[in-house]
N, C-alpha and C positions, 0 to 999 in steps of 0.2 A: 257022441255027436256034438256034444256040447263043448268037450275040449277038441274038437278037433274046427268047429268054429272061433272056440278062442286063437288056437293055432293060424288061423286062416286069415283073425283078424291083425293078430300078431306080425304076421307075414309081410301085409299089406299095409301096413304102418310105418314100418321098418323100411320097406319097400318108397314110398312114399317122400320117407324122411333123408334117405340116399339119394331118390331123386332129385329134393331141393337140394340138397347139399350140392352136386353137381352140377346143379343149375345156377347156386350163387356162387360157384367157382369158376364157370364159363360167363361167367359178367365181369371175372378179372382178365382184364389186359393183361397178356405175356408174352415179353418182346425179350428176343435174342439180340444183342448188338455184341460180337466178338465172343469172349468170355465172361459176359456180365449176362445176367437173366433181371430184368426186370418188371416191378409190376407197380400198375397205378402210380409210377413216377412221370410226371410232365414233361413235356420238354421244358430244358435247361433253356431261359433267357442267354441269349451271346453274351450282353452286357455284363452277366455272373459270370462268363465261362472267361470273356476277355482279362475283365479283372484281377478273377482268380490268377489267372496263368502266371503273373506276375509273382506271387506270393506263391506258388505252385514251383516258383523255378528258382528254388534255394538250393542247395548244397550242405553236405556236413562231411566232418574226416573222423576218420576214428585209427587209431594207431593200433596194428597187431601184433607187430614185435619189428628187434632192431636187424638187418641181415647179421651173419655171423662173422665180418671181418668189423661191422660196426661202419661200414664207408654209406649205409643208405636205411629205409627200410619202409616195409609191410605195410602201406596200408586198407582202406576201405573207403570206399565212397562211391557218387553213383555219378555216371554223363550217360544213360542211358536211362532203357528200362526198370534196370535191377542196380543193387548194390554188387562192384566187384570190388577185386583188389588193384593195386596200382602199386610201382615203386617212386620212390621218392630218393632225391641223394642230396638234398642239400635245401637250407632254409629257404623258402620261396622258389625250388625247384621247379623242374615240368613233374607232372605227373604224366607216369607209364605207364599203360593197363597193361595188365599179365593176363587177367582170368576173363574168359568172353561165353555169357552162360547165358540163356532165360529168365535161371533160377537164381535167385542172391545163393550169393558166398559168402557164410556163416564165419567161421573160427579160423585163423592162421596161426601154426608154429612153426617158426624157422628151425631147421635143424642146427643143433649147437657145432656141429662138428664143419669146420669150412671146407674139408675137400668134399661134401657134400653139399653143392648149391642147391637146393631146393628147401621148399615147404610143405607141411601137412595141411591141407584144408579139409572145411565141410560143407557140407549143402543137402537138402532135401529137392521133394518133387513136387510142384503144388504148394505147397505148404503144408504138407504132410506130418512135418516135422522125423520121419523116417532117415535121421540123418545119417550119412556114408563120410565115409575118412578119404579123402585119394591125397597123393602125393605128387607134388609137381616140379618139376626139374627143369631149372632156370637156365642151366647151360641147351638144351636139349627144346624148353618150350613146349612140353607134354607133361602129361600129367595122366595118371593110372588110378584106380578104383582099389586101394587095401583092403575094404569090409568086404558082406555076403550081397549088399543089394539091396537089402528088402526088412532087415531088422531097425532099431534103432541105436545108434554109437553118439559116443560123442567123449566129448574135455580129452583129446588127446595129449601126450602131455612127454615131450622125450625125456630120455634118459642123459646125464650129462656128459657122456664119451658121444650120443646123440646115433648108437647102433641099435636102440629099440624104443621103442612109443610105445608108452601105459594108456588104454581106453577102456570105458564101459561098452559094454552091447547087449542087448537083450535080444543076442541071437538064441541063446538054449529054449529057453519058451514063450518070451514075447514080453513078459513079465516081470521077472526079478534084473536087476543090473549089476552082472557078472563082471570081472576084472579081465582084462585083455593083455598080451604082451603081445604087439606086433611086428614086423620087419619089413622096411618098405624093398627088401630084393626077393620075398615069397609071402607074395598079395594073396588073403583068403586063407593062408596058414597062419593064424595067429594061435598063443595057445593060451588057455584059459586058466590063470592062476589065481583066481577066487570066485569059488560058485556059492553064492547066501542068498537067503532069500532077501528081498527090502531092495533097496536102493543104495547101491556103491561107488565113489568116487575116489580113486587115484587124483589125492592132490599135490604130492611131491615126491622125488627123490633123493634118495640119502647123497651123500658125495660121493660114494663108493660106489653108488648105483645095485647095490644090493640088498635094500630097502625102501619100501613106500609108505608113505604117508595116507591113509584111507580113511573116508568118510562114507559111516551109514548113517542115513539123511530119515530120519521118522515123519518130522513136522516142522514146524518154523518155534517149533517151542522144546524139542526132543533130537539130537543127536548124540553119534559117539565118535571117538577116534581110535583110530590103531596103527600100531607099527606092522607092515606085512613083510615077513622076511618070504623073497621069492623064491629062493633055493627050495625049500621046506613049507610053504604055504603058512608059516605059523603066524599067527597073527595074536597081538600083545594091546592089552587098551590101554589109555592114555589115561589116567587121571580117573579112574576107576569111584563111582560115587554111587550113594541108593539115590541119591536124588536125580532128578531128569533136568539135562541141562541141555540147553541150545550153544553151537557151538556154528561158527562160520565156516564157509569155502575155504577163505583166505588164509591159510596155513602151509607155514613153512620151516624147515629145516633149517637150525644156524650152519654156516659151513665148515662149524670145527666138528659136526656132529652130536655137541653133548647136550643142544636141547633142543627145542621148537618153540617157533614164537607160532600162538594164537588168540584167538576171540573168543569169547564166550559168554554168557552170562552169571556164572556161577555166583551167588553170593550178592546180584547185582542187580539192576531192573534192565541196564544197557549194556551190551558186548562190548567189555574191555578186552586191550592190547596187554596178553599173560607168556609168561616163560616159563615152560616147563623145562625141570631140569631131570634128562633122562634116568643120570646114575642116582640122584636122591629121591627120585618119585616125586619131587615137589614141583606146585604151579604157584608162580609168584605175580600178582597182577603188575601192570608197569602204568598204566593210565587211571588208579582210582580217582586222580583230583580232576576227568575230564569225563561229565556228567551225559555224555553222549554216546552211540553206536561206532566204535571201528570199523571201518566197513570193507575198506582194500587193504593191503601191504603189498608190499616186493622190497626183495632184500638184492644190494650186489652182488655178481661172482665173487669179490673178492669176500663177501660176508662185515667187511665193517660198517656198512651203512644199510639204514632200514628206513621206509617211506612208509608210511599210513595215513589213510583219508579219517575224518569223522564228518562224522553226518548230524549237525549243530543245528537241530531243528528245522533241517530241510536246505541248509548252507552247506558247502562242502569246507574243509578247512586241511591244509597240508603239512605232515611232520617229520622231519627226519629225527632218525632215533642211532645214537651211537653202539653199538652193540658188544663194546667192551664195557663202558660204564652202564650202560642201558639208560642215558638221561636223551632226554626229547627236548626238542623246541620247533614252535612254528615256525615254518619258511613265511616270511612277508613277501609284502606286495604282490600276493595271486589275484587277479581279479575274481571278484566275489561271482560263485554260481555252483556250477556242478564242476566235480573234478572225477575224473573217472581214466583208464587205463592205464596206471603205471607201469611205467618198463624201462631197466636200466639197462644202459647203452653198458657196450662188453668192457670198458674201460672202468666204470664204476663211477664216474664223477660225474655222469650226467644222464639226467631222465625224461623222457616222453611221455608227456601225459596229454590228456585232454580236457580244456575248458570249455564250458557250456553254458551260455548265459540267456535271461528271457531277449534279451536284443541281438545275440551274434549268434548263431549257428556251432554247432561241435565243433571245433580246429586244436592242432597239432601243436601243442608247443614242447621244446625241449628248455630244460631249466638247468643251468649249470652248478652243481651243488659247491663248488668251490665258491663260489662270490656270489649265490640267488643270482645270477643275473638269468634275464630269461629270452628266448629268440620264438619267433611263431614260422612255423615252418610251413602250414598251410595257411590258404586265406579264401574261405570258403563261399561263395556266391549269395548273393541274398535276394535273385531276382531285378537290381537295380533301385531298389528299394531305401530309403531312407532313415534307419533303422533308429537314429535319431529318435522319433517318432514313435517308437515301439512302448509299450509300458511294461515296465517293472513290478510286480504285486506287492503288495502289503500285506505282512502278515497277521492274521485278525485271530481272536477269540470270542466264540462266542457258546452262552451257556445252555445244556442240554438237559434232559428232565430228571436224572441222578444225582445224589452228591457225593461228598469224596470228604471225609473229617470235616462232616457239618456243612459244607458250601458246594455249591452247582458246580459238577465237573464242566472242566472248559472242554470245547471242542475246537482244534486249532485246521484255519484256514487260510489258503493264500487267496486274495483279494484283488482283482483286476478291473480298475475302475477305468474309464472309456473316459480321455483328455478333449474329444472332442463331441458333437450334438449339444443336443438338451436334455437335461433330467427334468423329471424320471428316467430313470434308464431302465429296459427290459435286462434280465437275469438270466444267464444259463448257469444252471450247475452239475457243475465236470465230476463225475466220480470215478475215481480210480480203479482197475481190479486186483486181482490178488487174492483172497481180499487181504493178505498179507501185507500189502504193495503200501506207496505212500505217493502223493503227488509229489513232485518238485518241481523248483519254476522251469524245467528246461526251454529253451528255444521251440516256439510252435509260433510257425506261419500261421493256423488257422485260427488259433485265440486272438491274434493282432489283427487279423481282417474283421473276425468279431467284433474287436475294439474299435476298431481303426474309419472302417467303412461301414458298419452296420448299426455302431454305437450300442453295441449290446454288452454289459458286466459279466464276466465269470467268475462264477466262487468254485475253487475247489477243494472241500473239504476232507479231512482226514479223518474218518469218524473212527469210533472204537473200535477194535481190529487191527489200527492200519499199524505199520512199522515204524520205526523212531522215534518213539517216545516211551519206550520201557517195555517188560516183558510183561505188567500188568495189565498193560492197555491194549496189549495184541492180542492177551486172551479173552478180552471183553465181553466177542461177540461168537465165539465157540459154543457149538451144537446149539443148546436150548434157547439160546441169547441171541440165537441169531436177528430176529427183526429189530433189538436192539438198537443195533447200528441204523435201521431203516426210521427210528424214531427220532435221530441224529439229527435227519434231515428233514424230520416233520419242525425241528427246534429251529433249524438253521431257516425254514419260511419266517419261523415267527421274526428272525432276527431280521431279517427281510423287510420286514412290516414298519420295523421302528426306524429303520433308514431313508429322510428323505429325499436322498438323491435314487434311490430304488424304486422300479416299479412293480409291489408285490401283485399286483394284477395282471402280469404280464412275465410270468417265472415258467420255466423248462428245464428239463432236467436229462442228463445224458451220462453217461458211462460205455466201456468196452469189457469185452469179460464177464469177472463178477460187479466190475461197477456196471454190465448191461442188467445182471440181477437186478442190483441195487436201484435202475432206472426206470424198470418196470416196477417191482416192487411200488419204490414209489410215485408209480401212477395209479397203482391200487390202493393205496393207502391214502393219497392226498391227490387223485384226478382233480376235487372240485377246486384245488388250489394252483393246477401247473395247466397251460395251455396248452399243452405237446410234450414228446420225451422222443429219444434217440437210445437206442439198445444197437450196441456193436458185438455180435456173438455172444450173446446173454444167453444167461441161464435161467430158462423157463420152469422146471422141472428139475426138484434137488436128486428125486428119485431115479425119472428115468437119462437125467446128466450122468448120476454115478454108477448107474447099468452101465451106461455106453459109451463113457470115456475112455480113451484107452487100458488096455489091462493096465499099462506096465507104469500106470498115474494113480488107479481106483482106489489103494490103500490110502494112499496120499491123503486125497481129498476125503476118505471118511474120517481121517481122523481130526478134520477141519469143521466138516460139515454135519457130521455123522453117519452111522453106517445105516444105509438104507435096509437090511437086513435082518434088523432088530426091527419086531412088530410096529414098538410105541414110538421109534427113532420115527418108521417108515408113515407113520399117521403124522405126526408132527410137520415132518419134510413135505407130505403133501398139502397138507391146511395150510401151511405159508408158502407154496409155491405158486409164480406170478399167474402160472393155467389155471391153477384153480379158484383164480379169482380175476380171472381175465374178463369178465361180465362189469367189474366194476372199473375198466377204460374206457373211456367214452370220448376223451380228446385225443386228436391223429398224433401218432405214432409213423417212425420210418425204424424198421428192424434191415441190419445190412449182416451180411455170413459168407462167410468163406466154406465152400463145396466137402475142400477136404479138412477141413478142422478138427484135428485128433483129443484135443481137450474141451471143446463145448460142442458136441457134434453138430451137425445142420440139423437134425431135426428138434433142436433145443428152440430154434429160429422159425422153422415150418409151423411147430404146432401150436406157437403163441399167434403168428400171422396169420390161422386159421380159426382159433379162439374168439380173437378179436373182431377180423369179418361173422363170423356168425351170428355175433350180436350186433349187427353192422355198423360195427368201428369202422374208421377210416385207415390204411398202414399202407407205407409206401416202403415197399421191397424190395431188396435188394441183394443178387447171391452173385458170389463171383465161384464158375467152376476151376479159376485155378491158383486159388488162394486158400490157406488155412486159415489159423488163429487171428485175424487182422488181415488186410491187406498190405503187401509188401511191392508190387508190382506199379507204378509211378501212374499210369494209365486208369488202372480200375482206382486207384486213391486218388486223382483226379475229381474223375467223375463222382466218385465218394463224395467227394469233399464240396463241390461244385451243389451236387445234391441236397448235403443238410443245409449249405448255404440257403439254398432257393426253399428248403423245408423250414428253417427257421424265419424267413422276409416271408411266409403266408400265414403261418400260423401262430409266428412268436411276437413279432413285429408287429403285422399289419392287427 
């Protein structure tokens, strides 16, 4: 009798405690407008939305490769909704659009062979990231499906007679990323010539075309390479070591065949530019005296010229390397920022790259290696904007609660100090995700509206973890160390404090990804210090993240984060996750997520925004059903953007 009154009261407890629960779920607002689901967001002021629109209607290009007679080429950029592709034939061109989708249009290869006009593209659904291969034919203006549909593919990568395309796919079990040969005249027969478990990537072709260049990808601290002979599946490693080395994408075949230029860290804290020479087994470094990250190459058809980017503390900086002598020098006069897509025109004297600066937008320039001289071939919109006016950051140090040979490790940050208002000035700080990743100053409209109109500073820090500055400091915050990094930025308030053109009573903190961790994190750690925080598809939950991230990623990230699997890992992961301490936010939050997001699931987003109402936090949310990892769609990142605007002028500001 007496357990079955306990039972009864059990029952009705329970009972009870469901009922609130759905009672302070029906006092949240949920408004459908299009594809957005919103909750407890206000209406947007026009005066924000007018504003915005301006800074909302920039433009960027990005170069995918050059056509195969070299008279035009590929690129990317968006007059619509989504990013497509567009051709291009000459400096200051029109641009053409080819490709007319919903979905942006990911990756372009032109196929090398000219009686074959067309391209390989890819795309997802959503943002699925479930990407498909099709092929598109520029005489003809169609374009056809090569994968199953429903796996995911991707880094297609022709052969240089250009009669077959190397891909990954994780069509076998969803899981491991098997080697592909495809043929774009029998779509859906490709055949499968490396089945391994992990993660494989096709990153070159021999000259002969009867060898690949492959990468099994562990961690950002762990790769290997191999030579894959296709005939015979046999597969030969490169530079064979007991030690664990990180090794780049960016790897390539010389064109006499008898070595490979690549990256790696071996011996090193940063990925230098090494030649392996095949017949003697030896890796010989070529860049020790440049104390940086290599981080791109491309080499000419003809093979005597080599480009490579470094990454100079967050500067990008350009080198052509002669590849008979193997001596380097920098190209001058690039303007200073990010440099990123290299691709040599089929004649070999001139290259397409992309500049990116905090004041201009991504554009096209092609550089003539005979005489540097340089031409811009796109000229990318900036809303009519005065760009003028834009600020540039400064790169700061500042010291965090470890040392390193006796003295406080520096933590290095870009610095965006607002030219116009009054100081104090209110603080947002930007963290990046990855948490691999690093900031750089690229072009963003939204930090110059910050600056510009709202008078607000951004710092955004690089804390331990991040990339470019050694393989030391990327392990930093691995498995056990992980709040670590979150204490980075309990350091970076203090430095906050001693600045007086700052105002440390009036600081916010945001991130996408794992800098959305990092942004909850710390609002748990340092609520009574920030007024508000912004999480973009943050990870709530290390445990039930690495349940339910996709298969074909979940190794990945335990070896980053740890494996949820192991008893003491799975205790650990849950005491520092942001749910299980979601009791201690107490200032409003706006959590934003993408429906189908195959690496932070949505319910990473659901059950922090449920966490927080419970304790009756304030959270303004925000889901898009047809977005993944980020918003890519110009419309829902609109209103995105429109929104933290008006979430940071109530709660940062005011």
């Amino acid at each position: 009798m007496k357990r079955t009154i306990i039972t009864l009261f059990s029952f009705l407890l329970i009972t009870c405690i469901f009922t609130s629960l759905q009672s302070l779920q029906a006092k949240v607002e949920r408004i459908e407008k299009g594809n957005l689901v919103i909750e407890e967001i206000p209406e947007i002021p026009q005066r924000i939305i007018d504003r915005m629109y301006q800074y909302q209607s920039t433009r960027f290009a990005d170069i995918k490769d050059w056509t195969a007679h070299g008279k035009g080429m590929i690129i990317s950029t968006r007059f619509g909704e989504t990013t497509q592709l567009h051709l291009i034939k000459k400096q200051g061109g029109a641009r053409t659009q080819i490709t007319f989708f919903q979905e942006p249009v990911r990756e372009a290869k032109v196929c090398p062979n000219p009686d074959v006009n067309g391209f390989l593209f890819t795309k997802d659904i959503g943002g699925n990231e479930f990407y498909q291969i099709y092929f598109y034919n520029l005489d003809k203006g169609e374009y056809k499906l090569l994968t199953d549909g429903s796996s995911r593919n991707g880094f297609p990568n022709w052969s240089n007679d250009g009669k077959k395309f190397a891909y990954y796919s994780t069509k076998r079990n969803g899981t491991d990323w098997d080697i592909y040969l495809g043929d774009i005249n029998t779509p859906g027969k490709a055949e499968i010539i490396l089945k391994k478990c992990g993660t494989w990537v096709a990153v070159d072709w021999s000259t002969d075309d009867k060898k690949l260049l492959v990468i099994n990808y562990v961690s950002a601290n762990e790769s290997y390479y191999y030579i894959l002979e296709i005939a015979t599946s046999k597969l030969t490693q490169i530079n064979p070591l007991k030690e664990k080395i990180a090794y780049g994408f960016s790897s390539l075949f010389s064109k006499n065949e008898n070595g490979l230029y690549m990256t790696s860290d071996e011996g090193s804290e940063f990925h230098l530019l090494r030649y392996y020479d095949l017949a003697k087994k030896k890796i010989t470094s070529l860049t020790s005296d440049i104390p940086w990250d290599v981080e791109q190459m491309a080499i000419s058809k003809q093979g005597d010229k080599l480009v490579f980017i470094t990454n100079e503390g967050g500067i990008s900086k350009l080198y052509l390397l002669d590849t008979k002598t193997k001596k380097y020098k920098q190209i001058p006069d690039i303007p200073t920022g990010q440099i990123y897509g290299l691709n040599f025109h089929p004649d070999g004297n001139k290259l397409a790259l992309v500049i990116n600066t905090p004041k201009t937008p991504g554009d096209i320039f092609v550089l003539n290696l005979q005489d540097n001289s340089i031409e811009q071939w796109t000229n990318s919109e900036v809303g009519g904007l005065n760009t003028d006016s834009f600020i540039v950051p400064e790169i700061i140090k500042y010291e965090t609660f470890d040392k390193v040979n006796g003295k406080s490790r520096l933590i290095p940050a870009f610095y965006y100090k607002p030219l116009k208002g009054k100081s104090p000035f209110p603080v947002l700080i930007n963290i990046h995700g990855g948490p691999e990743g690093q900031h750089l100053p690229y072009f963003s409209s939204s930090i110059q509206y910050y600056l510009n109109e709202l008078g607000i500073a951004v710092i955004s820090p690089n804390v331990r973890g991040s990339s470019g500055y050694g393989k030391s400091y990327l392990k930093l915050d691995n498995d056990y160390k992980r709040e670590e990094s979150v204490q980075d930025i309990g350091k970076l308030l203090d430095w906050i404090e001693q600045q007086p053109e700052l105002d440390a009573s009036r600081v916010a903190v945001s991130g996408g990804s794992y800098g959305g961790y990092m942004a909850l994190a710390s609002m748990t750690h340092y609520n009574n210090r920030l007024k508000c925080g912004e999480a973009m598809v943050g990870i709530s939950n290390f445990v039930t993240f690495l349940e339910n991230t996709q298969a074909y990623r979940r190794d990945l990230r335990r070896v980053e984060y740890g494996d949820e699997r192991d008893p003491k890992m799975r205790e650990f992961l849950t005491k520092i996750s942001p749910l299980t301490n979601a009791h201690k936010i107490t200032k409003p939050m706006f959590i934003a997520q993408g429906l189908n997001d195959p690496r932070v699931p949505v319910g990473e987003s659901e059950q922090i925004v449920s966490a927080i109402r419970k304790n009756d936090g304030s959270v303004w949310y925000l889901l898009a059903k047809d977005e993944g990892h980020g918003f890519r769609k110009k419309s829902n990142d609109d209103y995105y953007t429109n929104a933290l605007v008006y979430f940071l002028e109530k709660f940062l500001i005011e």
